[in-house]
ZADO-1210 file (C-alpha; in nm, 4 decimals, padded with zeros to 6 digits):
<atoms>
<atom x="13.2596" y="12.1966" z="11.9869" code="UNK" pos="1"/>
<atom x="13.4346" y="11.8630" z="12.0448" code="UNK" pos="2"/>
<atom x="13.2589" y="11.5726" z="12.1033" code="UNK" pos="3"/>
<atom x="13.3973" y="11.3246" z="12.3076" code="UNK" pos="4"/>
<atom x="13.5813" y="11.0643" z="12.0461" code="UNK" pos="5"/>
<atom x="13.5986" y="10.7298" z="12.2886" code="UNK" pos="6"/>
<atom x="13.1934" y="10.8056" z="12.3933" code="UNK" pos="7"/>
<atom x="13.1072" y="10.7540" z="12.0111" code="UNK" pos="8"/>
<atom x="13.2880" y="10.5030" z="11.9705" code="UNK" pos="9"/>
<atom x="13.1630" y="10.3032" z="12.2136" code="UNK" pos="10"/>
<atom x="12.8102" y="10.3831" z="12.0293" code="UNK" pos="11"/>
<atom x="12.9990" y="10.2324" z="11.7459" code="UNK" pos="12"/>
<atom x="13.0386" y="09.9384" z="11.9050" code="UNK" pos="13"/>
<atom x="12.7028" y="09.8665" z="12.0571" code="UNK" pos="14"/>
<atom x="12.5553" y="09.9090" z="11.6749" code="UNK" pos="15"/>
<atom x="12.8509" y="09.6823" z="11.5785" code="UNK" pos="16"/>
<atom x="12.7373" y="09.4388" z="11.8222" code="UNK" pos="17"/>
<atom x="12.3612" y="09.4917" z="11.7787" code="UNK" pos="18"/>
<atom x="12.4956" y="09.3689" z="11.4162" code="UNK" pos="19"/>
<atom x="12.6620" y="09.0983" z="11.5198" code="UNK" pos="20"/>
<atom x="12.3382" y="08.9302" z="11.6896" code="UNK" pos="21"/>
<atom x="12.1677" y="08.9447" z="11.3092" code="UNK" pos="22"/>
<atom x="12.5099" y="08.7983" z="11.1572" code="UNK" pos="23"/>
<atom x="12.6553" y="08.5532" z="11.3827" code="UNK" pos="24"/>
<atom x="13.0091" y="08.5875" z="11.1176" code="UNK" pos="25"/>
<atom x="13.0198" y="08.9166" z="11.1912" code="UNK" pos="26"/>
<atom x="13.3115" y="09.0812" z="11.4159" code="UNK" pos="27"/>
<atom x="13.4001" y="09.4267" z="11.5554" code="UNK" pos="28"/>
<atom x="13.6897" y="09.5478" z="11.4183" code="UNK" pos="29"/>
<atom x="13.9328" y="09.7699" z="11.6684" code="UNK" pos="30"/>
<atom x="13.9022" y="10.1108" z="11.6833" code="UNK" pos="31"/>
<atom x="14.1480" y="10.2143" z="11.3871" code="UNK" pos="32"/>
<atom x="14.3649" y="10.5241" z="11.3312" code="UNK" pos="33"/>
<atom x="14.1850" y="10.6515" z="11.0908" code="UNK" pos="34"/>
<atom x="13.8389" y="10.7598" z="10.9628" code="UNK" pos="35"/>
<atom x="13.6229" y="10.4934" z="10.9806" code="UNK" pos="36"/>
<atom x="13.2014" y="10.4364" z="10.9477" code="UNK" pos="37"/>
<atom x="12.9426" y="10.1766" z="11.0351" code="UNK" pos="38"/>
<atom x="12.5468" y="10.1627" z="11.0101" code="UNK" pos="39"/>
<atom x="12.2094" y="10.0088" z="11.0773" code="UNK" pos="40"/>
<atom x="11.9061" y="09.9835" z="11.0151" code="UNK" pos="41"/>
<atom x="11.6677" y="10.1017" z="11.2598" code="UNK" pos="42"/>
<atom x="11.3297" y="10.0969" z="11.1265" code="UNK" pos="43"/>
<atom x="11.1355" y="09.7687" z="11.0938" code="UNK" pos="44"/>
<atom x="10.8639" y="09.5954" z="10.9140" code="UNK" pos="45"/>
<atom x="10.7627" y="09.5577" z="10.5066" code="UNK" pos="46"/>
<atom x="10.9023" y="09.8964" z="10.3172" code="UNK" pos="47"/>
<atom x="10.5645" y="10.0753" z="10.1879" code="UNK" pos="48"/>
<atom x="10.5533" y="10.3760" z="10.0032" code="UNK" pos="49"/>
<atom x="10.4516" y="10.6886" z="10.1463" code="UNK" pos="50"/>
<atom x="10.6625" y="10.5443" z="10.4925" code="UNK" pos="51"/>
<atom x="11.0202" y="10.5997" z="10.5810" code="UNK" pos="52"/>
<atom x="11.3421" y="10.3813" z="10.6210" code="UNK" pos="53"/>
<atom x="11.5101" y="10.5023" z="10.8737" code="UNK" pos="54"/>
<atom x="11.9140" y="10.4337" z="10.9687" code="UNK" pos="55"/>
<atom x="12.1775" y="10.5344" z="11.1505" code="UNK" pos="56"/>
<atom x="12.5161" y="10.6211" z="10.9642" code="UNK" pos="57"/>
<atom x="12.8193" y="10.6211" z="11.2590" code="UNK" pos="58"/>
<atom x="13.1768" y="10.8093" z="11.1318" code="UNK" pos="59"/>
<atom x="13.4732" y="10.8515" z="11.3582" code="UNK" pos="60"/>
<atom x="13.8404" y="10.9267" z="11.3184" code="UNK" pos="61"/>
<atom x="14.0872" y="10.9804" z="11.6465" code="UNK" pos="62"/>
<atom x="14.0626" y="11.3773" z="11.7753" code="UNK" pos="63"/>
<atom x="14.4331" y="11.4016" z="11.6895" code="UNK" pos="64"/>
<atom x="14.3654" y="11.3374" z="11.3185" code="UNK" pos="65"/>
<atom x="14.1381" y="11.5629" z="11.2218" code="UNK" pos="66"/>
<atom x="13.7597" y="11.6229" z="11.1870" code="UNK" pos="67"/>
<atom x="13.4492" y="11.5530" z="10.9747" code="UNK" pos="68"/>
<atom x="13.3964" y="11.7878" z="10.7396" code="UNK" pos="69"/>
<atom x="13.0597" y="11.6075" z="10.5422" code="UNK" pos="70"/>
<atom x="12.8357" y="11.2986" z="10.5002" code="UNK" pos="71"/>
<atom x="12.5870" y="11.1908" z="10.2576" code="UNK" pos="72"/>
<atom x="12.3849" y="10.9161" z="10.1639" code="UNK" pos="73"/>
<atom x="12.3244" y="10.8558" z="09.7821" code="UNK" pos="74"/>
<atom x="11.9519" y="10.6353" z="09.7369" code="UNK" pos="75"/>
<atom x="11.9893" y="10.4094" z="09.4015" code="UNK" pos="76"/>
<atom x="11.5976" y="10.5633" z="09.3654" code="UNK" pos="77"/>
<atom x="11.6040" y="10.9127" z="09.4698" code="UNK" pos="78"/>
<atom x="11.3525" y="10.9514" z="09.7851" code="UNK" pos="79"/>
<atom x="11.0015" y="11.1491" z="09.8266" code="UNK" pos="80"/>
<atom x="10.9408" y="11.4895" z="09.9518" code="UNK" pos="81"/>
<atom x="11.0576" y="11.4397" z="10.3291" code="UNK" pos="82"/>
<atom x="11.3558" y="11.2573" z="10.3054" code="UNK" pos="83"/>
<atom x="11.6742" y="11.4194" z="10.5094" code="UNK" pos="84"/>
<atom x="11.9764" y="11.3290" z="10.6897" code="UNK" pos="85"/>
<atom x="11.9496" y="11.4525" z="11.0142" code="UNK" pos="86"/>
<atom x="12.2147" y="11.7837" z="11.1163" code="UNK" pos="87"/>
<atom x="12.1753" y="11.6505" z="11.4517" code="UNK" pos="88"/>
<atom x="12.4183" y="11.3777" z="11.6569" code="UNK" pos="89"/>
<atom x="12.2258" y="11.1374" z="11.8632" code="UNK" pos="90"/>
<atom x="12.3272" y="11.0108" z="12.1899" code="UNK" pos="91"/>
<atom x="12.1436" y="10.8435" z="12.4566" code="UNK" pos="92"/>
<atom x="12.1585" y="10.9844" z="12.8099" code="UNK" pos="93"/>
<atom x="12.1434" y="10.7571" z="13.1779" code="UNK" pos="94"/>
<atom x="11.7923" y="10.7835" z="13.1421" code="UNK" pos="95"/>
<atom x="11.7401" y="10.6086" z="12.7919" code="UNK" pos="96"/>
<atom x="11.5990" y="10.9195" z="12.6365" code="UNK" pos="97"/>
<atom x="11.7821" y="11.0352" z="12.2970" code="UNK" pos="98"/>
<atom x="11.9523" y="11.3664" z="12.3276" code="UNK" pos="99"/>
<atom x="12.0602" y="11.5561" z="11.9561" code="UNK" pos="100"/>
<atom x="12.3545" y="11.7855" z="11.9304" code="UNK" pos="101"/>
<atom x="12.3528" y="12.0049" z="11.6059" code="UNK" pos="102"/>
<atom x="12.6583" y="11.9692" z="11.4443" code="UNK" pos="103"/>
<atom x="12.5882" y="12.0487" z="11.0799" code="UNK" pos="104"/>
<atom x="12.3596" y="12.2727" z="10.8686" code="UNK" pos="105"/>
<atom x="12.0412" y="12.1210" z="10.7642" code="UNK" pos="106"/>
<atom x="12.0666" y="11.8612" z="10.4920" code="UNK" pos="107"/>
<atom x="12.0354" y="11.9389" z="10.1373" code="UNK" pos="108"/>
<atom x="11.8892" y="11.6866" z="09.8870" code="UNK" pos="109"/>
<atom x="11.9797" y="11.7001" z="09.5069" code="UNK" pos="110"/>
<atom x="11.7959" y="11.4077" z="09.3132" code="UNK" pos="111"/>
<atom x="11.9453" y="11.0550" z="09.4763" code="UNK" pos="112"/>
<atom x="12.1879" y="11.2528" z="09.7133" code="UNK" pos="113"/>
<atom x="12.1389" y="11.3775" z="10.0456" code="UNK" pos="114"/>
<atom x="12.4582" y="11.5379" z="10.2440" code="UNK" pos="115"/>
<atom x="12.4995" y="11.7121" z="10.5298" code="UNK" pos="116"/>
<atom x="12.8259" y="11.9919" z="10.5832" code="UNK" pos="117"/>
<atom x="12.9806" y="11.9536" z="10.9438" code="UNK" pos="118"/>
<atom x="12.9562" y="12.2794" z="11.0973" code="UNK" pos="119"/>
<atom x="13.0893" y="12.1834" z="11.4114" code="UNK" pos="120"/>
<atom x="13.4641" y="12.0794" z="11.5280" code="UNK" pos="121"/>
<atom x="13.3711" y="11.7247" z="11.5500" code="UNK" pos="122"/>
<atom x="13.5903" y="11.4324" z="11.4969" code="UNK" pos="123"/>
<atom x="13.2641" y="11.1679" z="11.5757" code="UNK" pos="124"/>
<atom x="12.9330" y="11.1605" z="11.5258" code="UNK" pos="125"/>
<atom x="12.6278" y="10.9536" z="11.4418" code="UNK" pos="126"/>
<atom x="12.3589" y="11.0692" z="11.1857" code="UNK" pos="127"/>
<atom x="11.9715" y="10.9454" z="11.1136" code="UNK" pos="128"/>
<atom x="11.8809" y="10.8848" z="10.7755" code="UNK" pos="129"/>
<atom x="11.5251" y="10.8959" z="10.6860" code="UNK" pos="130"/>
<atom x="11.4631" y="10.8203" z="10.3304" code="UNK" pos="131"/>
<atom x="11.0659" y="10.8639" z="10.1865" code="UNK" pos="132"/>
<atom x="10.9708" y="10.6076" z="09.9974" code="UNK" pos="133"/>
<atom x="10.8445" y="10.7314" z="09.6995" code="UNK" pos="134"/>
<atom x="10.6205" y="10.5530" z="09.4293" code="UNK" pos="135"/>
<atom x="10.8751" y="10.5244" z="09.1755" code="UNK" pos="136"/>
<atom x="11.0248" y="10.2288" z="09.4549" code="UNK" pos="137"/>
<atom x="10.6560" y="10.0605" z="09.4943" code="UNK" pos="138"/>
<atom x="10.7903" y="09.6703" z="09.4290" code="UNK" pos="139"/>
<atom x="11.1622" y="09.6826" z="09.3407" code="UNK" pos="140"/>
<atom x="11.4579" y="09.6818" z="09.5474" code="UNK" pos="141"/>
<atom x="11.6802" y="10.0350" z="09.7110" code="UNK" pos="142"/>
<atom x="12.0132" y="10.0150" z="09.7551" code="UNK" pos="143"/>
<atom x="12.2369" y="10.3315" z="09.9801" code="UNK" pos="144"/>
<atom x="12.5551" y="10.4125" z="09.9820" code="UNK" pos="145"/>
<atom x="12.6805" y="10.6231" z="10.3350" code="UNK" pos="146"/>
<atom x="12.9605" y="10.7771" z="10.2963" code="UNK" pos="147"/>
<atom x="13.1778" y="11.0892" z="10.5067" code="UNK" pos="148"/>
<atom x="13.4543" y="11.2701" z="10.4545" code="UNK" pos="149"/>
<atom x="13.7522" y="11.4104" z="10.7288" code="UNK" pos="150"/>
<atom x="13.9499" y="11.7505" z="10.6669" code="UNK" pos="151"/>
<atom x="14.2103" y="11.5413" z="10.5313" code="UNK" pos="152"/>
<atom x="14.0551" y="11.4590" z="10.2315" code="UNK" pos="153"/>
<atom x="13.9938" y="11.1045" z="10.2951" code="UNK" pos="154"/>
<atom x="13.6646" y="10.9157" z="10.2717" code="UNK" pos="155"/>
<atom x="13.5253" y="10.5787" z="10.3780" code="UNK" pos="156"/>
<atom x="13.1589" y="10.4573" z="10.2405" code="UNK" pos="157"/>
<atom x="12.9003" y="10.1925" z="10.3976" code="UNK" pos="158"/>
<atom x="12.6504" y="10.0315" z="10.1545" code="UNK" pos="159"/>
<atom x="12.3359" y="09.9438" z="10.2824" code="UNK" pos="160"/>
<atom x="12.0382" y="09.7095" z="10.0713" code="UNK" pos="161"/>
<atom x="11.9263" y="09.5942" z="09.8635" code="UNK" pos="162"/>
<atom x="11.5887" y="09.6450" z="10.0528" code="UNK" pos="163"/>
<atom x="11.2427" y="09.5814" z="09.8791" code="UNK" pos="164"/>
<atom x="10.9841" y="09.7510" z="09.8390" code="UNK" pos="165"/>
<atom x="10.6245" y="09.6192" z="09.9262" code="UNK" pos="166"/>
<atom x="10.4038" y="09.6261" z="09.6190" code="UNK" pos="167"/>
<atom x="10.0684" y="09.6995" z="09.8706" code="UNK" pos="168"/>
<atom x="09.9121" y="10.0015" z="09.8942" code="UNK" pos="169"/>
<atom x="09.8322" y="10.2148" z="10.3247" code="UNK" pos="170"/>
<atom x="09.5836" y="10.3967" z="10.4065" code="UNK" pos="171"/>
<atom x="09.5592" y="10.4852" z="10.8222" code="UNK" pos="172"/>
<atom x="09.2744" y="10.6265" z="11.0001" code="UNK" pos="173"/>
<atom x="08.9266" y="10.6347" z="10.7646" code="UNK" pos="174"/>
<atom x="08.6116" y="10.6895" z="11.0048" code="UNK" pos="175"/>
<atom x="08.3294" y="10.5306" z="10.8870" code="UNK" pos="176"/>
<atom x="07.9276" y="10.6887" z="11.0357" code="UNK" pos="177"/>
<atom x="07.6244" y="10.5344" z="11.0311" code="UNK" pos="178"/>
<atom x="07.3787" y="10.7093" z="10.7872" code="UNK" pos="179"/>
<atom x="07.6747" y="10.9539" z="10.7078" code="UNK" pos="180"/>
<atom x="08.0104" y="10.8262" z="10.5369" code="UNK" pos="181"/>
<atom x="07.8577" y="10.4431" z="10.5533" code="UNK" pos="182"/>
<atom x="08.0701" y="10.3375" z="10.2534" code="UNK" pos="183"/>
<atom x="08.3835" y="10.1885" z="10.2023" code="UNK" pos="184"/>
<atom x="08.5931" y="10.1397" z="09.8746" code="UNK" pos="185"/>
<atom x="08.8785" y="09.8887" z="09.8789" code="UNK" pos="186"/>
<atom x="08.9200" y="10.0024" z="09.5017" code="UNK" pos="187"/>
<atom x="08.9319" y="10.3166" z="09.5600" code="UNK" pos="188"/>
<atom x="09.0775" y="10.3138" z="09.9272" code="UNK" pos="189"/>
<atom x="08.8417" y="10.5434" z="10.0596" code="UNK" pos="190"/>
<atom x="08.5322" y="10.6716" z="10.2438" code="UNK" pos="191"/>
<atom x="08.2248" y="10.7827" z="10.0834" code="UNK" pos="192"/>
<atom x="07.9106" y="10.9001" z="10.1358" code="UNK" pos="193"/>
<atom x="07.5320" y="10.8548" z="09.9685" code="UNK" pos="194"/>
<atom x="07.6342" y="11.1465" z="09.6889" code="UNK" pos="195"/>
<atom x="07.9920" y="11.0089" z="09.6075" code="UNK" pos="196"/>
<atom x="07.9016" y="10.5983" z="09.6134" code="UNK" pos="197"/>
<atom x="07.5645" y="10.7295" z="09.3837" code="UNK" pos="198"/>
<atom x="07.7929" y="10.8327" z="09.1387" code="UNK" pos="199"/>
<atom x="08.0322" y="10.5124" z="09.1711" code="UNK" pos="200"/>
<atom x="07.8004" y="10.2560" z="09.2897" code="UNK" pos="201"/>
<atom x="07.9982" y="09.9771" z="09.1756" code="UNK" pos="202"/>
<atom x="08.3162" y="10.0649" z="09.3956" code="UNK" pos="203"/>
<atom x="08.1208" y="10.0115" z="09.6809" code="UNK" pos="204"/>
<atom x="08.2429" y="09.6691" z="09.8543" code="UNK" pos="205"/>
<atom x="08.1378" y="09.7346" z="10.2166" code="UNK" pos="206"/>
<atom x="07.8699" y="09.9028" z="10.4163" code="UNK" pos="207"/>
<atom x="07.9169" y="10.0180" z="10.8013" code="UNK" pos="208"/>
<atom x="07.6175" y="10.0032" z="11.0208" code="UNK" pos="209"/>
<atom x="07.5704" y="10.0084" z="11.3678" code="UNK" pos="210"/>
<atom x="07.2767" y="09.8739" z="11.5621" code="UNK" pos="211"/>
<atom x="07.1709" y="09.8574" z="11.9087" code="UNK" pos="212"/>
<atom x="06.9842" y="09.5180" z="11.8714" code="UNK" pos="213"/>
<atom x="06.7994" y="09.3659" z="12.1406" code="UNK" pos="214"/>
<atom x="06.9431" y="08.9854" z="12.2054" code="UNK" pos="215"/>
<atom x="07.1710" y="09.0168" z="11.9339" code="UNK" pos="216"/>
<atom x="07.5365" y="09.1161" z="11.9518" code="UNK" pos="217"/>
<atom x="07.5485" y="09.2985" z="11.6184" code="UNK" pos="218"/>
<atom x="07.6769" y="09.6637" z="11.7029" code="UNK" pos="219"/>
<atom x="07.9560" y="09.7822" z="11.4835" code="UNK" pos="220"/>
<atom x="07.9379" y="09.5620" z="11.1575" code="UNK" pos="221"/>
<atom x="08.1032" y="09.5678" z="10.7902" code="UNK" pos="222"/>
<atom x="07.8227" y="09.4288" z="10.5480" code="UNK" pos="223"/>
<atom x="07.8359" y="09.3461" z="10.1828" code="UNK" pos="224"/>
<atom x="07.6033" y="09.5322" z="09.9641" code="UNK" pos="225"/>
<atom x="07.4618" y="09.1843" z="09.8295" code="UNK" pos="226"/>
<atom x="07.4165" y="09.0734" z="10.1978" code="UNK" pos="227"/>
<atom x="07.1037" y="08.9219" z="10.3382" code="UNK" pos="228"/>
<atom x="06.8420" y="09.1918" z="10.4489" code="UNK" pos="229"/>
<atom x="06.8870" y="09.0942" z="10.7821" code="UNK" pos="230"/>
<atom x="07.2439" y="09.2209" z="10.7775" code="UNK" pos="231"/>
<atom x="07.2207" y="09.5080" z="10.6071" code="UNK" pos="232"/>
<atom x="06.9077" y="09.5856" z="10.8155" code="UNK" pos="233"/>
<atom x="06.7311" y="09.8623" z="10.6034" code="UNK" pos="234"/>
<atom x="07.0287" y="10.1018" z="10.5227" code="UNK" pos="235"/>
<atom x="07.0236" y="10.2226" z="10.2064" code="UNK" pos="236"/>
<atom x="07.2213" y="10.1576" z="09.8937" code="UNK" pos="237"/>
<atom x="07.2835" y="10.3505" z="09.5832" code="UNK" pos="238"/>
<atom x="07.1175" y="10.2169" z="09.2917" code="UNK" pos="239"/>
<atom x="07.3739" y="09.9429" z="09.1443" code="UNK" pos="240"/>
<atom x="07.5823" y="09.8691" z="09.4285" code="UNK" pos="241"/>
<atom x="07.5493" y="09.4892" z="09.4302" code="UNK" pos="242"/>
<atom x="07.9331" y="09.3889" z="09.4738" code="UNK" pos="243"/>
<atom x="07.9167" y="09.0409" z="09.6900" code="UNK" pos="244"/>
<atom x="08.2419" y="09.0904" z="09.9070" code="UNK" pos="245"/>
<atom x="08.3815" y="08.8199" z="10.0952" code="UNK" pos="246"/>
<atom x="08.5544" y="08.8744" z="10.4227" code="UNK" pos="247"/>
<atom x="08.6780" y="08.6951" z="10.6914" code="UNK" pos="248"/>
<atom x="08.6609" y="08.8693" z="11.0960" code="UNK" pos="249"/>
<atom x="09.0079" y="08.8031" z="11.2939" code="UNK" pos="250"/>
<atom x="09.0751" y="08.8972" z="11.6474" code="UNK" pos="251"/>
<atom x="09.4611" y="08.9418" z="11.7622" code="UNK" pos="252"/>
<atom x="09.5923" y="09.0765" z="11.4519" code="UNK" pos="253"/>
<atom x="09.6894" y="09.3491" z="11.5656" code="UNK" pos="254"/>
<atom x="09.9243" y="09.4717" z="11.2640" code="UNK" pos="255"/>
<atom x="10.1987" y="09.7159" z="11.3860" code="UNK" pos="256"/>
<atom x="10.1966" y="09.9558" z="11.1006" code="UNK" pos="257"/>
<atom x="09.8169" y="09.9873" z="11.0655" code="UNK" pos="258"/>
<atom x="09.7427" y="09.9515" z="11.4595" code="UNK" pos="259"/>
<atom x="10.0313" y="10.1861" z="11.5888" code="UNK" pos="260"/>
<atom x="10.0474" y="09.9660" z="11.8768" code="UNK" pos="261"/>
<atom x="10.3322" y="09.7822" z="12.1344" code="UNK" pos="262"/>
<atom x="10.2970" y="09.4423" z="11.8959" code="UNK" pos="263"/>
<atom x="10.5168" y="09.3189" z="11.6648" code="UNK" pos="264"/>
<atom x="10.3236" y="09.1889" z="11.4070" code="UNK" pos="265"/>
<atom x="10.3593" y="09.2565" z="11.0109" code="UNK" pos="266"/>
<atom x="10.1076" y="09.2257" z="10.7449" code="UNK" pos="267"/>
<atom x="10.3524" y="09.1488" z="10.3888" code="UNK" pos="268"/>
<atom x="10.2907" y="09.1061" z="10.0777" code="UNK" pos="269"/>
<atom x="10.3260" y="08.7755" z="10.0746" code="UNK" pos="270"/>
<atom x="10.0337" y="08.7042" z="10.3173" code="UNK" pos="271"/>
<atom x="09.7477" y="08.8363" z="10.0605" code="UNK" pos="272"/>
<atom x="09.7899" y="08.5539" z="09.8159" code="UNK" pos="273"/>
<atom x="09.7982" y="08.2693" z="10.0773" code="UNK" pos="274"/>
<atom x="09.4351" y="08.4055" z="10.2451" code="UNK" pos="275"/>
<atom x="09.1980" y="08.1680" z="10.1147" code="UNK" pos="276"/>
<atom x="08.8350" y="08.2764" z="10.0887" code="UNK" pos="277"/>
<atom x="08.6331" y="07.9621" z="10.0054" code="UNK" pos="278"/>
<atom x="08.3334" y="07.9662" z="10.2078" code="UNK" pos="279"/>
<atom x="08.3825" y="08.2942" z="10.3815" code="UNK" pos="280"/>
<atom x="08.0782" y="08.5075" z="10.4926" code="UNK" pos="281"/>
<atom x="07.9823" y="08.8135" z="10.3044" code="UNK" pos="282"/>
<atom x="07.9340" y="08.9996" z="10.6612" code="UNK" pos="283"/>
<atom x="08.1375" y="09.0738" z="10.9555" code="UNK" pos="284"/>
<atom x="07.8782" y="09.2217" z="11.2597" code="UNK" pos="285"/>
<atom x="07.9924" y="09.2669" z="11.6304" code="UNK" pos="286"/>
<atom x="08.3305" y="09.4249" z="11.5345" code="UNK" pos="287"/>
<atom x="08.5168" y="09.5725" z="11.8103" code="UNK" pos="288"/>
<atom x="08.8476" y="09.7565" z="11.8838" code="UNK" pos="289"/>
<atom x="09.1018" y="09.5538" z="11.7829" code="UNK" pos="290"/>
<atom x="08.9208" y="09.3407" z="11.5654" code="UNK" pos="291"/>
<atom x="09.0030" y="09.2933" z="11.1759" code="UNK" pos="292"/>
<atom x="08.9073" y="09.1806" z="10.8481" code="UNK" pos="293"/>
<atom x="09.0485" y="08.9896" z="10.5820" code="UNK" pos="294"/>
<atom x="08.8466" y="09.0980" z="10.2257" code="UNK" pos="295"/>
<atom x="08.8713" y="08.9882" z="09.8769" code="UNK" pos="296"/>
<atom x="08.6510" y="09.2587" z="09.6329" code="UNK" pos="297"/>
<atom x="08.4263" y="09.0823" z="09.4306" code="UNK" pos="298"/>
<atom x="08.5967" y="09.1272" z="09.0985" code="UNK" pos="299"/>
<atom x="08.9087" y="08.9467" z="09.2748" code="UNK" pos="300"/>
<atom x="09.1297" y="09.2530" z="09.2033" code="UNK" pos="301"/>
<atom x="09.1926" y="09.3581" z="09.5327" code="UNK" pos="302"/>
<atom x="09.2505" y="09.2012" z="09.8774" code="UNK" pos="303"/>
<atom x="09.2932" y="09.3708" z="10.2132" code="UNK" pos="304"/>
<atom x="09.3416" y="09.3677" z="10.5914" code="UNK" pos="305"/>
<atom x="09.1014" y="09.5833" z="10.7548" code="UNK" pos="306"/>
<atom x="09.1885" y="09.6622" z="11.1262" code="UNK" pos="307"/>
<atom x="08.9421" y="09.8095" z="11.3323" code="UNK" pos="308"/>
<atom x="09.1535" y="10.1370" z="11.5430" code="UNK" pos="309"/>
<atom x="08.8905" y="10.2159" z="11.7420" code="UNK" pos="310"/>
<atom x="08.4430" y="10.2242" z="11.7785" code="UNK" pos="311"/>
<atom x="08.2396" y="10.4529" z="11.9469" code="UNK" pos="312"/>
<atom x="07.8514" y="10.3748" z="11.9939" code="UNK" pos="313"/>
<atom x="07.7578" y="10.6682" z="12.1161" code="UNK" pos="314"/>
<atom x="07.8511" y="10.8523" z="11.7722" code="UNK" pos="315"/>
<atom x="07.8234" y="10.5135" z="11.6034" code="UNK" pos="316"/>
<atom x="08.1405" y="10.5807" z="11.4056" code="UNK" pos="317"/>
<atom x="08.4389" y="10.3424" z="11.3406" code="UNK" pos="318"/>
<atom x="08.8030" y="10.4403" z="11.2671" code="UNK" pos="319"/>
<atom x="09.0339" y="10.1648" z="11.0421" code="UNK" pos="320"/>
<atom x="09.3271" y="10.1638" z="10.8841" code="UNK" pos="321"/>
<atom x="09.3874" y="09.9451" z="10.5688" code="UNK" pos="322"/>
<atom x="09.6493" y="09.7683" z="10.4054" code="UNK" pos="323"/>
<atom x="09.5524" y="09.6358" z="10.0224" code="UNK" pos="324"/>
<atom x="09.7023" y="09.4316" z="09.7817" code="UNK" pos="325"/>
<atom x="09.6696" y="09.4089" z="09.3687" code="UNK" pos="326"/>
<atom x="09.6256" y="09.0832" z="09.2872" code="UNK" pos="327"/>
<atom x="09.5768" y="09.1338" z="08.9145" code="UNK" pos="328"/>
</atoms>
C-alpha cells in the first residue's frame, strides 16, 4: 500500500508548526529530497512512574526514492512493561477523529530499544511512541533517540529530552466506607480496614466518616485519629492510632492527572514543599465532589493532595485519588 507522500507531509508540517509556537526560533525546513523525520511530544503534565510519555515520531522520503523499511526509538532508561511503538500510521479524518493504518508488524522491545519493521510499501508515515515509565526513572532525567531507516540504507535520527521524572508517588481511585474500609494510609498509600489498621495502627493518618447530622453540614469528612470527639463522632479506632494529621480542604483544584477531568491543572513536585501547614486543622468535614485536601503525616515524612473523585450518601462511600510526596 502507498500512502499518499504530500498528505504526510503536510502532517509534518502542522507538528513543525505546532513546534514552532513553543520555540519562537524555530523554522520549517522545505520538504527535502530525501529521508527526513520530525517529532513531538504529545502527552502533558509532570512525568510519574507507572504513566506513559507519549510522542509522535514523523519519517518521510519522496515516493520516487524509495520506502521505509524500520523505525525505533532507543530510551536512555529502558521503559516498563507496556511500552511500544505503535505498527499503526495515524491520520486525522474531516471529522477530527484519528484513523490508524497498519503498516508494520507489532513492535518489538529489547532492553532500551523499541523498533518497528515496515511491512507495508510506504514511503511516509507517522508513529506513536508510548514509553512506561518505570521506577528505575522515579527523579532523574530520559533522554530518546527516534530514528528510521529507507530501503536505501540511509537513516536520519530525532533526539527528544532530557525529560524529568517526578520524584512523587499516584495512586487513582481508593473508595473509602463508613464502618467498612474507614482508613486511609498516606504511608502506605492505601485503604484499610479495622483488621489491617489493628495490625498497623500507627500508619493510620486519616479516618472517613459520614454523617447525616441535623443542622450541621458535616456529611462526607476526612478526620485525624487525634481529632476532637466531636469530629470523629464515635467511630472506632484501633488501639494506638493517635497520628495528629494536618490537612488543609481546597475547592477548584481539580488536578488533571488525579481528577481525569477537561482542566488543565498539574500538581508537581515542586508544589509539596511550598504548602505550608502552620495552623491548619486536623479535620476536613463536608467534603464533596470535587473537593481536595492538602495533608502533611504527622511524622512530616509524607505530604499529599487528596482529591475527592466522587461521594455517594446513600452507600456513604468516597472515591479519591492521591498524589504524595517524600519529603525526607
Amino acid at each position: 500500500m502507498q500512502l499518499k507522500y504530500y498528505s504526510i507531509l503536510l502532517l509534518i508540517s502542522l507538528a513543525l508548526g505546532f513546534m514552532a509556537c513553543q520555540e519562537e526560533e524555530y523554522s520549517i525546513p522545505a520538504a527535502g529530497t530525501e529521508l527526513q523525520n520530525d517529532c513531538i511530544k504529545r502527552s502533558l503534565g509532570p512525568n510519574v512512574v507507572g504513566l506513559n510519555i507519549e510522542f509522535a515520531y514523523a519519517m518521510a522520503l519522496p515516493k520516487d526514492k524509495g520506502k521505509l523499511v524500520s523505525a525505533q526509538v532507543e530510551a536512555s532508561i529502558a521503559g516498563a512493561s507496556g511500552t511500544y511503538l505503535e505498527n499503526r500510521s495515524f491520520y486525522t479524518n474531516n471529522s477530527g477523529i484519528d484513523v490508524g493504518i497498519t503498516v508494520g508488524n507489532p513492535s518489538v522491545t529489547n532492553g532500551k530499544v523499541t523498533e518497528v519493521s515496515f511491512s507495508k510499501d510506504t514511503c511516509a508515515s507517522t508513529l506513536r511512541y508510548f514509553y512506561s515509565i518505570p521506577e528505575e526513572a522515579r527523579g532523574k532525567e530520559v533522554s530518546f533517540k527516534f530514528s528510521a531507516k529507507d530501503s536505501n540504507g540511509k537513516t536520519v535520527s530525532y533526539d527528544m529530552g532530557p525529560y524529568t521524572v517526578a520524584k512523587m508517588d499516584m495512586k487513582l481511585d481508593m473508595v473509602l466506607s463508613d464502618n467498612n474500609n474507614m482508613y486511609l494510609s498516606i504511608a502506605d498509600m492505601a485503604v484499610m480496614n479495622a483488621a489491617t489498621a489493628a495490625a498497623s495502627p500507627d500508619k493510620v493518618d486519616l479516618v472517613y466518616l459520614y454523617r447525616a447530622l441535623t443542622g450541621v453540614n458535616f456529611a462526607h469528612a476526612l478526620v485525624s485519629p487525634a481529632s476532637d470527639a466531636e469530629y470523629l463522632q464515635g467511630a472506632t479506632l484501633p488501639s494506638g492510632a493517635k497520628n495528629n494529621t494536618p490537612l488543609w480542604k481546597v475547592y477548584g483544584l481539580r488536578d488533571q492527572q488525579l481528577a481525569r477531568l477537561q482542566y488543565g491543572i498539574y500538581i508537581d513536585d515542586p508544589d509539596f514543599p511550598k504548602m505550608d501547614f502552620t495552623g491548619a486543622p486536623n479535620y476536613a468535614i463536608n467534603m464533596k465532589a470535587e473537593y481536595g485536601a492538602w495533608v502533611e503525616t504527622a511524622d512530616g515524612k509524607y505530604r499529599a493532595y487528596i482529591f475527592v473523585n466522587k461521594v455517594d450518601n446513600t452507600k456513604k462511600e468516597m472515591t479519591v485519588s492521591i498524589k504524595r510526596y517524600t519529603m525526607k
